[in-house]
Structure formats: structure tokens, C-alpha cells
DOROMAR-541905 format. One record per residue (C-alpha): x, y, z; residue in three letters. Coordinates in steps of 0.5 Angstrom, whole numbers, padded with zeros to 4 digits, always signed. Example, Ala and Ser with C-alpha at 12.3 -4.5 7.8 and 13.67 -1.06 7.14 Angstrom:
DOROMAR-541905
+0025-0009+0016ALA+0027-0002+0014SER
***
This chain:
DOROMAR-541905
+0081-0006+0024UNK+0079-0010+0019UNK+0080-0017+0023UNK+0074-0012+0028UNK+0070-0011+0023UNK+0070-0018+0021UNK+0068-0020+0028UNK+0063-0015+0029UNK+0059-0016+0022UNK+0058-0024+0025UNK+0057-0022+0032UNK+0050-0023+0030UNK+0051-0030+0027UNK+0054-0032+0034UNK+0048-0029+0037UNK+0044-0034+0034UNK+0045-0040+0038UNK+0044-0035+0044UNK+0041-0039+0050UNK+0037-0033+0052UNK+0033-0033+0045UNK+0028-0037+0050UNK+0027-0032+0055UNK+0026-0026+0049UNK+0020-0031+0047UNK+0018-0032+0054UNK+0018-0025+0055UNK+0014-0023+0050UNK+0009-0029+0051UNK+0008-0026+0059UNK+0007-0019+0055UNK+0002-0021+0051UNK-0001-0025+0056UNK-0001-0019+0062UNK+0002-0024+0067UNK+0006-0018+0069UNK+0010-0022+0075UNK+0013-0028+0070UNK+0015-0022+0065UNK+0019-0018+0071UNK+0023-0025+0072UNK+0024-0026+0065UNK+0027-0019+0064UNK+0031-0020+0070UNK+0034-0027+0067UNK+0036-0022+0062UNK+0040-0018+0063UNK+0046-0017+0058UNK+0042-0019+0052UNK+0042-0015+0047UNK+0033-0015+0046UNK+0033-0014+0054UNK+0030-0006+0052UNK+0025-0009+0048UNK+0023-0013+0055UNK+0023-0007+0059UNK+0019-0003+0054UNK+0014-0010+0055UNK+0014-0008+0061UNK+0013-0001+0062UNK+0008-0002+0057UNK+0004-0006+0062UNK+0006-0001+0068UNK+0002+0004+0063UNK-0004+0000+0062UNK-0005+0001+0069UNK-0005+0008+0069UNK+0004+0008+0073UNK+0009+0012+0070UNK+0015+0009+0074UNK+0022+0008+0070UNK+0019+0011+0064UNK+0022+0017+0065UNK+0028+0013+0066UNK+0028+0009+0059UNK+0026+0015+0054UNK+0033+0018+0056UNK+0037+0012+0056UNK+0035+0010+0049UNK+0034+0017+0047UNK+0033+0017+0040UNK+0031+0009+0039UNK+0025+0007+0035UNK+0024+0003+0042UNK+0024+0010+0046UNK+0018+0013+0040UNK+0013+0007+0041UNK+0014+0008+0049UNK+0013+0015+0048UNK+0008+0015+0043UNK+0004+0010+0048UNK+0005+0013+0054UNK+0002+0021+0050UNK-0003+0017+0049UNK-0005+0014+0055UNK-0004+0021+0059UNK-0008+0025+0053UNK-0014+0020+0054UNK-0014+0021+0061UNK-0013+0029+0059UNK-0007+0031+0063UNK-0006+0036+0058UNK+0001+0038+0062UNK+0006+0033+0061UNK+0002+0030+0056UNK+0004+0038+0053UNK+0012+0038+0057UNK+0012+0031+0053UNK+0009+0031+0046UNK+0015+0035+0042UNK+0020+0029+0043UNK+0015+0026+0039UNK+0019+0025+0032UNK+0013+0022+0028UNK+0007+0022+0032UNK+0000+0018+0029UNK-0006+0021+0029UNK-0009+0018+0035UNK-0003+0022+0038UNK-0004+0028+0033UNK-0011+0030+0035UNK-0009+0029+0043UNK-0005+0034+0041UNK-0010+0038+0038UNK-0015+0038+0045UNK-0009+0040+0049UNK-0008+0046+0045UNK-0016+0047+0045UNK-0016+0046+0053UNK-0011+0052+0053UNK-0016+0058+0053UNK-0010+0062+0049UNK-0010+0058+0042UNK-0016+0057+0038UNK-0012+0055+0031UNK-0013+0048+0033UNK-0020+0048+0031UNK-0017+0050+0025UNK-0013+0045+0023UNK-0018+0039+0026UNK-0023+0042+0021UNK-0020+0037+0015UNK-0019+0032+0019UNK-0028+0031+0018UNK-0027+0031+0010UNK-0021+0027+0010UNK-0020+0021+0015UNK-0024+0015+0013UNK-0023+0012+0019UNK-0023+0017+0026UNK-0019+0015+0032UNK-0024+0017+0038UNK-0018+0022+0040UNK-0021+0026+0034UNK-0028+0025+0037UNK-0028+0031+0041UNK-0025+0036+0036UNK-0031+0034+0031UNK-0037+0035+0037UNK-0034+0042+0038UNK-0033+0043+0032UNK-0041+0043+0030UNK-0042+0046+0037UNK-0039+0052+0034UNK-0042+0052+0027UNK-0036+0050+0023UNK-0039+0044+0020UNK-0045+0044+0018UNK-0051+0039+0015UNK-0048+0039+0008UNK-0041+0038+0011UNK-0043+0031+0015UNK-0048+0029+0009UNK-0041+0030+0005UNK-0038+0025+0011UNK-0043+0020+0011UNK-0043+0020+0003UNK-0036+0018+0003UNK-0036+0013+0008UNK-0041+0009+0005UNK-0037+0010-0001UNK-0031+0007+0003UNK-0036+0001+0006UNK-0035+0004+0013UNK-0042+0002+0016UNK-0040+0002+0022UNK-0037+0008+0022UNK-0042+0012+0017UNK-0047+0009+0023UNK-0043+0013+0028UNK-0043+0019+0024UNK-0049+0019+0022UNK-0051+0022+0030UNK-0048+0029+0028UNK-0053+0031+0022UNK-0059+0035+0024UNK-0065+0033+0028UNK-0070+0029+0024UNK-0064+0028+0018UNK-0060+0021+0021UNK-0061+0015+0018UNK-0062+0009+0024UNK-0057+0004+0024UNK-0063-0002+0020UNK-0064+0002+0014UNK-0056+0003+0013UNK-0056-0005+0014UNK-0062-0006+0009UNK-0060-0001+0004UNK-0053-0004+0003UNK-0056-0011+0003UNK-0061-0010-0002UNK-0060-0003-0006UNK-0064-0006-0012UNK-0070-0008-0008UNK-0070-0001-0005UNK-0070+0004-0010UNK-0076-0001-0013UNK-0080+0001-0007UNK-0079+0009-0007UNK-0085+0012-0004UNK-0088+0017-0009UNK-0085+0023-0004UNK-0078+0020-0002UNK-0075+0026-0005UNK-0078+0031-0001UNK-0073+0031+0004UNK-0066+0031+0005UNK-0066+0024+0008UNK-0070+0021+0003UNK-0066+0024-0003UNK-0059+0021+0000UNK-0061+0014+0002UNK-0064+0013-0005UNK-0056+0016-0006UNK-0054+0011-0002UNK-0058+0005-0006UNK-0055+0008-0013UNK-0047+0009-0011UNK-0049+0001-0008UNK-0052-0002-0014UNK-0047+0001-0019UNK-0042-0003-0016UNK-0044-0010-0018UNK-0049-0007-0024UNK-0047+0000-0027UNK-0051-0001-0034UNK-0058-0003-0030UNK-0056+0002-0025UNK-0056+0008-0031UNK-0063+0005-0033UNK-0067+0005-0026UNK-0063+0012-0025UNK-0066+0016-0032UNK-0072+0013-0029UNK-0072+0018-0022UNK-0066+0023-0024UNK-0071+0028-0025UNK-0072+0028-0017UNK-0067+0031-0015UNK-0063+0038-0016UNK-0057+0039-0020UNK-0051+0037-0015UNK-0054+0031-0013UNK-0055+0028-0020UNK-0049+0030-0021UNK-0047+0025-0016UNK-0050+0020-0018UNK-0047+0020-0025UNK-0041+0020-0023UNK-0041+0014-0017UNK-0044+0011-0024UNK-0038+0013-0029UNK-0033+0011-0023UNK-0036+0004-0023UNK-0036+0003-0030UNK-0030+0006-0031UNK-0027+0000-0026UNK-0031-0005-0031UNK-0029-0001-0037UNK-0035-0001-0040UNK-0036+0003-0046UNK-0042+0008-0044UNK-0036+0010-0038UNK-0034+0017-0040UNK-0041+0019-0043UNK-0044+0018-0035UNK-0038+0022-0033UNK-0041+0027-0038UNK-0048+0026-0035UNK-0044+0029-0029UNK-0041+0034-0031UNK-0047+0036-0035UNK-0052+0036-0028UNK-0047+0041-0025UNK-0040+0043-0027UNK-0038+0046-0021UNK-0039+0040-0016UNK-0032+0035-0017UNK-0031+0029-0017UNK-0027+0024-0012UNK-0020+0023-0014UNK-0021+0016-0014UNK-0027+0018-0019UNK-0023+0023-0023UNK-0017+0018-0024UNK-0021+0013-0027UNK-0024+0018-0031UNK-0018+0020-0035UNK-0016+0011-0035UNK-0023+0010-0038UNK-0020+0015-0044UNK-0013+0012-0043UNK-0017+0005-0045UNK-0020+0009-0053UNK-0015+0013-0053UNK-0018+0019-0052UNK-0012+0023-0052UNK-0016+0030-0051UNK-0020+0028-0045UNK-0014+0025-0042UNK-0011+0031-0042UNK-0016+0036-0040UNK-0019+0030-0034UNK-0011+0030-0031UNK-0011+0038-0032UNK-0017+0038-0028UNK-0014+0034-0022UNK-0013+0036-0014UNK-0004+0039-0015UNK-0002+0033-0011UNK-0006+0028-0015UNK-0005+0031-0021UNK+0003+0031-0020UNK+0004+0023-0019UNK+0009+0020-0024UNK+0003+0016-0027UNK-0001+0023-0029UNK+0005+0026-0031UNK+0007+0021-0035UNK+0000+0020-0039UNK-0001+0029-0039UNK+0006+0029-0043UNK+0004+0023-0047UNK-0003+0027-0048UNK+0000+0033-0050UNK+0005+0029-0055UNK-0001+0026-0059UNK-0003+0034-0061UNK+0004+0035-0064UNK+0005+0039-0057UNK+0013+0035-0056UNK+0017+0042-0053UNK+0011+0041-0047UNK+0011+0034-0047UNK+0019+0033-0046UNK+0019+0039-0041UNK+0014+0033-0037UNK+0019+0027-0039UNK+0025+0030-0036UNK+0021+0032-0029UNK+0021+0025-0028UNK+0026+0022-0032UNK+0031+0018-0029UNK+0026+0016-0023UNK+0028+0008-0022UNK+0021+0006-0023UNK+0015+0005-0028UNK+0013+0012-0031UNK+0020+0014-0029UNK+0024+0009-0034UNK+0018+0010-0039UNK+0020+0018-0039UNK+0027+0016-0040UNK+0025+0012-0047UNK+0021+0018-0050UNK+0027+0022-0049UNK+0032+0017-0053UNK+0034+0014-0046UNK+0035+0006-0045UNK+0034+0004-0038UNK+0041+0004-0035UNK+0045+0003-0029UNK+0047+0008-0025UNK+0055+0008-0023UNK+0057+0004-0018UNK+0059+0006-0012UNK+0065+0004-0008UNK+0063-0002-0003UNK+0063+0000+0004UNK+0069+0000+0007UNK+0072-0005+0013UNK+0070+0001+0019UNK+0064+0003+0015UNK+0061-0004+0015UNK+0065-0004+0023UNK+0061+0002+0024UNK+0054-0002+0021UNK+0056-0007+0026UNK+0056-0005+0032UNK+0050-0001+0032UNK+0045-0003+0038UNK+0039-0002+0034UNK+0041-0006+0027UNK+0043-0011+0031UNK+0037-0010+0036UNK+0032-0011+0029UNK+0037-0017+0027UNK+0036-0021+0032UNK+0028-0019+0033UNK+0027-0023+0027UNK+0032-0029+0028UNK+0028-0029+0033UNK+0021-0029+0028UNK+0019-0022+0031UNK+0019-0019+0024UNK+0014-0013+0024UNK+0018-0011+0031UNK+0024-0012+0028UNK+0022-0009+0021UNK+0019-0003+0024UNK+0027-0002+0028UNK+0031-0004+0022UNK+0026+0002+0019UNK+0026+0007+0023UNK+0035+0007+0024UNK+0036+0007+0018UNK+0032+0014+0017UNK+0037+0020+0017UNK+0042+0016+0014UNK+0047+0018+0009UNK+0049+0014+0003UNK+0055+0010+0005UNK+0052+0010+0012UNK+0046+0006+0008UNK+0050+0002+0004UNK+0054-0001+0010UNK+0048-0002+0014UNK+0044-0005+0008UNK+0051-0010+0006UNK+0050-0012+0012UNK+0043-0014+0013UNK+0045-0019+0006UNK+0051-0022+0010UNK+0046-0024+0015UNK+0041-0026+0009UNK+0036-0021+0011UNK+0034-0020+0004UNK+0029-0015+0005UNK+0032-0010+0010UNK+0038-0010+0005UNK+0034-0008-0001UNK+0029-0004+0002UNK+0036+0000+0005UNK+0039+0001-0001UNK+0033+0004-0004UNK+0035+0009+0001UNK+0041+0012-0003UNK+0040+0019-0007UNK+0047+0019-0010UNK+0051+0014-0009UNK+0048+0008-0011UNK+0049+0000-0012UNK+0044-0004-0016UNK+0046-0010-0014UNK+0045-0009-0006UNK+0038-0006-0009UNK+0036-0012-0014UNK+0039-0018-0010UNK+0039-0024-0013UNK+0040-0030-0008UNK+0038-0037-0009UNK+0040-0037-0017UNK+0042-0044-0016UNK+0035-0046-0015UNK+0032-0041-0019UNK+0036-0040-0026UNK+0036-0048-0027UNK+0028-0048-0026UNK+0026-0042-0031UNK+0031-0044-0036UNK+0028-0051-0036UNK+0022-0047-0037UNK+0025-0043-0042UNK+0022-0037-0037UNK+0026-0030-0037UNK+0029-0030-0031UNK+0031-0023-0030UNK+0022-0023-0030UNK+0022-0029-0025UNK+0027-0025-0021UNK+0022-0018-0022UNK+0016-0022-0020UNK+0020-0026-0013UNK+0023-0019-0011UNK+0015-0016-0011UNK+0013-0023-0008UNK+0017-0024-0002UNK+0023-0019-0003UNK+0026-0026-0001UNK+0024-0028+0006UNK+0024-0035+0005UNK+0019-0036+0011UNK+0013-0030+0008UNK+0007-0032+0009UNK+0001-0027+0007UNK-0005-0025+0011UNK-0009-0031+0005UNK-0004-0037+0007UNK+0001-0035+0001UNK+0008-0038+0002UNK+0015-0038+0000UNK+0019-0034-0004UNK+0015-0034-0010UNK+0008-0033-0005UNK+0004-0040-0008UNK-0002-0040-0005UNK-0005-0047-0002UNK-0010-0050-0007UNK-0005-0048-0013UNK+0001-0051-0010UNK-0004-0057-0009UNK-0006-0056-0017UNK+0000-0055-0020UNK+0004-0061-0016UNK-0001-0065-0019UNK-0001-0062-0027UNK+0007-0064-0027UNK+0007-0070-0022UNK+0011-0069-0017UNK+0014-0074-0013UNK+0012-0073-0006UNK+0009-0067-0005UNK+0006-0065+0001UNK+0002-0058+0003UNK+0007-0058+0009UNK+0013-0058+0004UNK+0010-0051+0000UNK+0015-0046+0003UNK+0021-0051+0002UNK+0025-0047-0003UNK+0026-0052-0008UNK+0019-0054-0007UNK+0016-0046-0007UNK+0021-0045-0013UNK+0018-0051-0018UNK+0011-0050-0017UNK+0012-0042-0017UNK+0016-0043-0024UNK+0011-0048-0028UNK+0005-0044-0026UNK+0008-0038-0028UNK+0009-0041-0033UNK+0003-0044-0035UNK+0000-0037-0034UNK+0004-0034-0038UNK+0003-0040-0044UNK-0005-0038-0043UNK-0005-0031-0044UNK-0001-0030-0051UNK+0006-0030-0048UNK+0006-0024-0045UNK+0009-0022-0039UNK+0004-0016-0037UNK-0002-0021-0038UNK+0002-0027-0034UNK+0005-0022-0028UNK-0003-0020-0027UNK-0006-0027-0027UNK-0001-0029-0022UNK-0003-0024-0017UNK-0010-0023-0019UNK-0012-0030-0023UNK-0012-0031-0031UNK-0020-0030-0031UNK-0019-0023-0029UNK-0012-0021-0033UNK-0016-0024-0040UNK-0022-0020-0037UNK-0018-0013-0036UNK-0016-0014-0044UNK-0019-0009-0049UNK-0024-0010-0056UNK-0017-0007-0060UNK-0010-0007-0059UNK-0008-0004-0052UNK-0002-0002-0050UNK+0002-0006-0045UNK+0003+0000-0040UNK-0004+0003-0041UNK-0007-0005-0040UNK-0003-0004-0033UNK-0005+0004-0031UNK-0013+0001-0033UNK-0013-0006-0028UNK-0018-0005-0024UNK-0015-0008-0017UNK-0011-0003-0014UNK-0005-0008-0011UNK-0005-0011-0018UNK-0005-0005-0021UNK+0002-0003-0017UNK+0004-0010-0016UNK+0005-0011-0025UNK+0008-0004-0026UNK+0014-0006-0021UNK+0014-0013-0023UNK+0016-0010-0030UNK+0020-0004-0028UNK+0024-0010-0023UNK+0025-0014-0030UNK+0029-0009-0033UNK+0034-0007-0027UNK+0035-0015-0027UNK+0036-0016-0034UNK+0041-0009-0034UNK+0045-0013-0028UNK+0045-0020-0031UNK+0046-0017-0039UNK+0051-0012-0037UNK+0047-0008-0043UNK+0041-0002-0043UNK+0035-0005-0042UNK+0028-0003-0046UNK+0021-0002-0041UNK+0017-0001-0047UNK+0019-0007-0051UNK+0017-0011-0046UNK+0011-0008-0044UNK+0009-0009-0052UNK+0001-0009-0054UNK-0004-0013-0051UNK-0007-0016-0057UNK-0016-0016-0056UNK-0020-0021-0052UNK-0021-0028-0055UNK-0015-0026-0060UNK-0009-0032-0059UNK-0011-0034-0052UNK-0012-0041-0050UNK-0018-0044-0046UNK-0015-0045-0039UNK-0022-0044-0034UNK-0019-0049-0031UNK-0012-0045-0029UNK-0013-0043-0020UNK
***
């Protein structure tokens, strides 16, 4: 048994140089291209490969766009329970839905597992068209608050929804208000049709209102504030000045404020507060004061709320973070960021009892504010008990799966999304030793990302170094101990970075392990002279590896040494991560909870969280979280001159 389950786990391997690898690419091509004779060709040459299912779903997926229904039936009871049967399923709903075939579309749409929400609102109008259930109304009425960006299947569902008076005039200006807060236009511009007559705003003064707020507001006829329309576009004017200009913006605001009724001024100080926050301005949490003061009744936005309760994390106002958290939406309220800094609030006012109760809901939770939990509760980060490694038929049983071996070969093949989103979906529902096996074997097949993400999966049974892989050491612990870097550091920046794919490449041209940006590579190559460089050469691992070193590590000297600082400077840039210091001591884990970027802000908390898991491993020792995060020390306080770092 244990020779089968050798081969099996490297059958994929040997499927590497398979012959037929041109024809999975040609078919996929032929796909893209609509040619639909070439395509049948391709799937028919085929035939034995283990991708030839994704060569039928192509083809049906065609057979569907041209409104036939032929084999699909068929498919879905063959590969009954497969990430491929969901898409075809979730792509063929969608096609009788907009042709309103509200039969098989209803015979069909319970099979669907995880239906998005183009598909979720063709359920809701099938529901509608039957006369007998008129809940579904009901259920679409949120969607009008909550979607940002509506698929035309929910379209239907929000006319009739004005048709009956469940949406009414403060409804769609709360819709619109919320769009341009997004930077909808284009959907704000859609919307704006559903507000009563003689109420919409045309598509030209959107445009110039967005283009020149400022120019705007100086130009208010005398009796803007008479209607309705003429209040929310100077509104709109103050939410977009605010954003590059929120002291200014306060100025010209007390000038007209006393225009408006109490709910709108409201508003309005806080869009003020929000952006202020975001820039931590000192004057934040007084505007969100003015708001609060103008109407107490009307709430703010979430994003409004939460960066209330950072301007006060940033002064250290614990008793406005306490009370701006317990005034958070329940969900909100309950992420482990809230809860941490709720029961470091009530800490600060001698409440311990409370604040430990706090802790220990998060506690042992491997994350940021879970780690951070366990230290005010006397524990040291450690790892969990390892659990057994799989066993030979485990690891036979992983092998032999179609599906896993289905998404394996789509990314040898560079197929990534379609083989990530297979990986995925196979793997939910597992249990533990089934997850453990299934992620051993992705790293066999060094799929790095798969095998993590895998066994992060696991809820008892664990295996930490499955979940912080370290491959590579041999290039990578020789450059950051040149460098005189932390290497579990630079391991917790590279798992965020590129969870290991080699060939990454992110949407701004970053390559590599370690993300390295074109004209960085280029800056970095040049400051350390080295040999031979060449933009083509930035995704080479020793290569990617050395400039993303020596740049970390020139961040890091620019920044006063601290790891929270540079792992900011690396994803966002030095200029940003010395501008997001404070006046005073800050600290490190509240300097992190404040960054303005949100994918910063996540990215530094699981860069440092990462760093601990590593060290744990290499060090075979409990790990401090606080001790790394440290204190932030004030701006212009120990950093050196680097304008010119990228």
C-alpha cells in the first residue's frame, strides 16, 4: 500500500510533460476566442486527460451562450458535487433566469451550494413570479442599502419595490449618498432615476461636482438650500472636498452649516470627522462631536464609526474608545480588533474582570489580536501539539482525488484562478486529517500556497509547519543573515507577499517571492551594484530574493529600525509609513490598527503575527507579539533622511 500511495502522490509529476498539455491550452484559447468547431476538436483529442472536464465545461459554457441546453444536464450528474458542475450550474441559472424561465430555473436552483448574487436576485424574481410568495420582497429590501455594486438581476426587484412604496425618497437619497461616498459615479448616476421627479441630479452636474467640489460650494445660489436636490449636491461637494482637504473643508462648512436641518449637518461633520480621522488630524474626534451634537439619532457608517474609535486609539482617549465600540453595529462590534481594544478600554478604567472575560473570547485565536489576547492573559504565543503526519493511505487517498489533481495540473499549466478556485472549493468540508493530507500533498508538488492556505483549514488537529512553510531557506537565510534581518520577519513578509508562488505577479507589475516592484528592482540593483542586472531577471529567485532583502533592509535602517514601520514602507512606502507616525510615543499595535490603507492595515498585522509563528518554529521557544510590535517613537524622532528610497 505504501509503494501505491508513492506513486499516486507523483503521478501528478509525471503528468508534467504530458503531451496533451498543448491541447488543454488550445482549448481554452478556442474558448476564449468563441471559435466553437476548433474547441470541439480540441475536447475530442482530449479524451483520457484529467483537465478534459474543464474542456467540456468550455464547451458547454459556449452551448450556453447560445441560449442551447444540450449535455448539460448530462455534465452536472457526472461530475456531480465538483467545483466545475457549480460554475456550469451557477452559469446556466443565470442564463435561463435572464431569459425569465422561472421553471427550470426553480427545478434547478436548490443544487446550487454557493450561489452569488446575480444568481441570488433570479431567485429572488422567480420567487416573485409566483403570485403565492411575496416574502421575497422582503428579503430584496436590503439589498437597496447594502450592495454597492448591483447586479442588473436585482434591478427588477428594486423597481418593484418603489412601485409598492417600500423605498421611499430618503431611502434612495441614503442609496445615492452611499455611492458617491464609494466613488460609484457611474452606478450613483444610474440610481439617481429612482428619486423623485424634479429631484434627480443629471449625470454633467455629478461629473462637475466630483471634478471641482470646491469651485462648487464657492458658487451656491443664495437659495440652494431650498430644495431637497440643491441641500444633497452641496452634500455631495463637502463629502468630496473633505477628502483631500478636511481642515478647509470645516472652514467652508460653519460658513453654510446653518442651511441645513439637523440630520444633514450631522452628515456632513461626520464625512468631515471620517477624513480627518483617516489623516489623523488633530481636530477628528471634536467634528465627530459636531455630528453627534447636530442629531444624536442619525449613526454613522461603519467605516465612520471604526475610524472614530482609531482617532481615539491615536490620543489614547480610552474612554471614547470604549464608549464608540459599544455604539458599534453587533457584527462590527464583534471583530477581534473591537474586542481586543473594548477589553484594553475597560482595562485602563481598572474594569480587569471584564476586559479578561474579553480576552479569553479571542484568545488562542492564531492572529494578530488573538496573539495580543493571549499576552494580557500571561500567555506566550506558542505552537499547538503537532498532529500526526498523514498516513500512506491518507496521502493515497489526497492522490487520488480527481478534483485535487484536476486543480494541480490547471496550475502547472498557469491556469491559476481556475485552479486555485477547484483547490478551494475541494477541499471545503474536509476534516482534519483529510486537510492535512490534501495540503502535504500540494507541498510535495510544491504548490506552496495551496498547502498553507489548506492546512489553515484544520480546527484541532494541527501542523504549523504545513501552515508556515519555509521553503527556499537556502537563498533566503544566507541573504538576511548577510543583512543582519530576522529571518522569521522576512519569512512573515514573503508568506503575506506571495504565499511562495515563485511566478506572482500582482495587478501593479510586482514580481517574485518577495513582490518587487519594477522601478524598485531597478533602484535597488543600482544602490548595491549588482552584476548584471536585468528587468527580465526580477522574478529569478536569487535575483527577487536579494533586491527584496537589501531593500527591506533599507527601509528598515530608514525607519528607526522597526519592523512594524518597515513592514508598512514595503507594502505602501517609507513616505507613508513616517507620515502615519504620531506626535508622541505610539504603540506599535495601535500605530498598525490606525494605518489609513486598508490593505496595508491587514497586511502589517499579518506580516507580524506570521513573524511569531516563524520564529516559534525555527526557535522551538514561546514567542512575544507585543515585544516586536514595541513603540513607535514620534515623527522626525530617530529616523534618517530617505526621500529618495521608492
Amino acid at each position: 500500500m505504501k509503494r501505491l500511495a508513492g506513486i499516486l502522490i507523483f503521478l501528478p509529476l509525471l503528468a508534467a510533460a504530458d503531451v496533451g498539455d498543448d491541447k488543454v491550452l488550445a482549448a481554452r484559447e478556442a474558448f476564449r476566442n468563441g471559435e466553437r468547431v476548433r474547441l470541439a476538436k480540441s475536447v475530442e483529442a482530449l479524451k483520457g486527460h484529467e483537465l478534459l472536464p474543464w474542456a467540456e465545461y468550455w464547451q458547454l459554457r459556449l452551448r450556453i451562450e447560445d441560449s442551447q441546453s444540450e449535455g448539460v444536464a448530462e455534465f452536472l450528474q457526472r461530475e456531480s458535487g465538483s467545483y466545475i458542475a457549480e460554475k456550469l450550474r451557477s452559469d446556466w441559472l443565470k442564463a435561463v433566469g435572464k431569459r425569465r424561465e422561472w421553471e427550470p430555473f426553480r427545478s434547478e436552483y436548490p443544487k446550487l451550494v454557493q450561489p452569488d448574487q446575480e444568481v441570488a436576485c433570479y431567485a429572488l424574481q422567480a420567487r416573485l413570479a409566483d403570485q403565492q410568495d411575496r416574502t421575497a420582497l422582503d428579503e430584496a429590501r436590503p439589498l437597496w442599502f447594502s450592495l454597492l455594486d448591483m447586479p442588473d438581476s436585482c434591478l427588477p426587484l428594486m423597481e418593484q419595490l418603489i412601485l409598492e412604496q417600500r423605498i421611499d425618497s430618503n431611502d434612495a437619497w441614503a442609496r445615492l449618498r452611499r455611492l458617491l461616498e464609494g466613488k460609484k459615479l457611474s452606478q450613483a448616476k444610474l440610481f439617481a432615476r429612482y428619486l423623485p421627479k424634479g429631484q434627480e441630479p443629471d449625470g454633467k452636474l455629478l461629473d462637475t461636482i466630483a471634478d471641482r467640489p470646491a469651485r462648487y460650494i464657492a458658487r451656491l445660489p443664495a437659495n440652494f438650500a431650498a430644495t431637497r436636490l440643491g441641500r444633497e449636491m452641496a452634500l455631495y461637494a463637502i463629502q468630496r472636498m473633505a477628502r483631500s482637504d478636511p481642515e478647509t473643508t470645516a472652514a467652508q462648512w460653519r460658513d453654510i452649516e446653518d442651511r441645513f436641518p439637523a440630520a444633514e449637518r450631522a452628515y456632513a461633520w461626520g464625512q468631515i470627522a471620517w477624513q480627518a480621522a483617516l489623516r489623523h488630524l488633530p481636530d477628528a474626534l471634536a467634528w465627530y462631536e459636531k455630528a453627534a451634537q447636530a442629531s444624536p439619532t442619525t449613526p454613522l457608517g461603519e467605516e465612520q464609526i471604526a475610524w472614530k474609535a482609531r482617532a481615539a486609539l491615536r490620543t489614547h482617549d480610552w474612554t471614547t474608545v470604549r464608549r464608540t465600540i459599544e455604539q458599534m453595529p453587533p457584527q462590527l462590534a464583534g471583530d477581534p480588533a473591537w474586542v481586543y481594544w473594548l477589553a484594553r478600554a475597560l482595562a485602563s478604567h481598572g474594569r480587569q474582570q471584564e476586559a479578561n472575560l474579553l480576552y479569553q473570547k479571542i484568545g488562542g485565536q492564531p492572529n494578530f489580536y488573538g496573539n495580543l489576547a493571549d499576552e494580557e492573559l500571561g500567555r506566550s504565543v506558542t505552537l499547538p501539539a503537532k498532529a500526526a503526519p498523514p498516513t500512506a493511505e491518507e496521502l493515497a487517498q489526497a492522490a487520488a482525488n480527481p478534483a485535487l489533481r484536476r486543480a494541480l495540473a490547471l496550475m502547472r499549466l498557469d491556469i491559476r484562478i481556475e485552479g486555485v478556485r477547484e483547490w478551494n472549493w475541494t477541499v471545503r468540508g474536509m476534516n482534519d486529517r483529510q486537510l492535512l493530507a490534501a495540503a502535504e500533498f500540494a507541498r510535495k508538488h510544491d504548490v506552496f500556497d495551496r498547502a498553507i492556505s489548506t492546512a489553515d483549514r484544520t480546527l484541532a488537529q494541527h501542523d504549523y509547519g504545513l501552515r508556515y512553510l519555509a521553503p527556499y531557506r537556502e537563498y533566503v537565510e544566507p541573504k538576511a543573515r548577510e543583512l543582519a534581518l530576522d529571518y522569521s520577519w522576512v519569512y512573515g513578509l514573503m508568506r503575506q507577499e506571495s504565499r511562495f508562488v515563485t511566478n506572482a505577479r500582482s495587478t501593479v507589475g510586482a514580481k517574485g517571492l518577495m513582490q518587487v516592484m519594477p522601478a524598485t528592482a531597478k533602484w535597488v540593483a543600482k544602490k548595491i551594484n549588482m552584476p548584471r542586472f536585468h528587468p527580465a531577471r526580477v522574478a529569478e529567485m536569487d535575483t527577487n530574493v536579494t533586491l527584496g532583502t537589501n531593500y527591506l533592509k533599507m527601509v528598515l535602517e530608514s525607519l528607526d529600525n522597526h519592523p512594524v514601520l518597515a513592514s508598512a514602507a514595503y507594502n505602501a512606502g517609507p513616505g507613508r509609513a513616517r507620515r502615519w507616525r504620531a506626535e508622541h510615543p505610539l504603540e506599535g499595535a495601535i500605530y498598525a490598527e490606525t494605518i489609513p490603507f486598508n490593505e496595508t492595515r491587514d497586511y502589517v498585522k499579518k506580516v507580524m503575527s506570521n513573524a511569531i509563528y516563524y520564529a516559534a518554529l525555527f526557535d522551538e521557544k514561546p514567542q512575544s507579539l507585543k515585544s516586536r510590535l514595541g513603540v513607535v517613537r514620534p515623527k522626525g524622532n530617530g529616523d534618517t533622511a530617505t526621500e529618495e528610497l521608492p
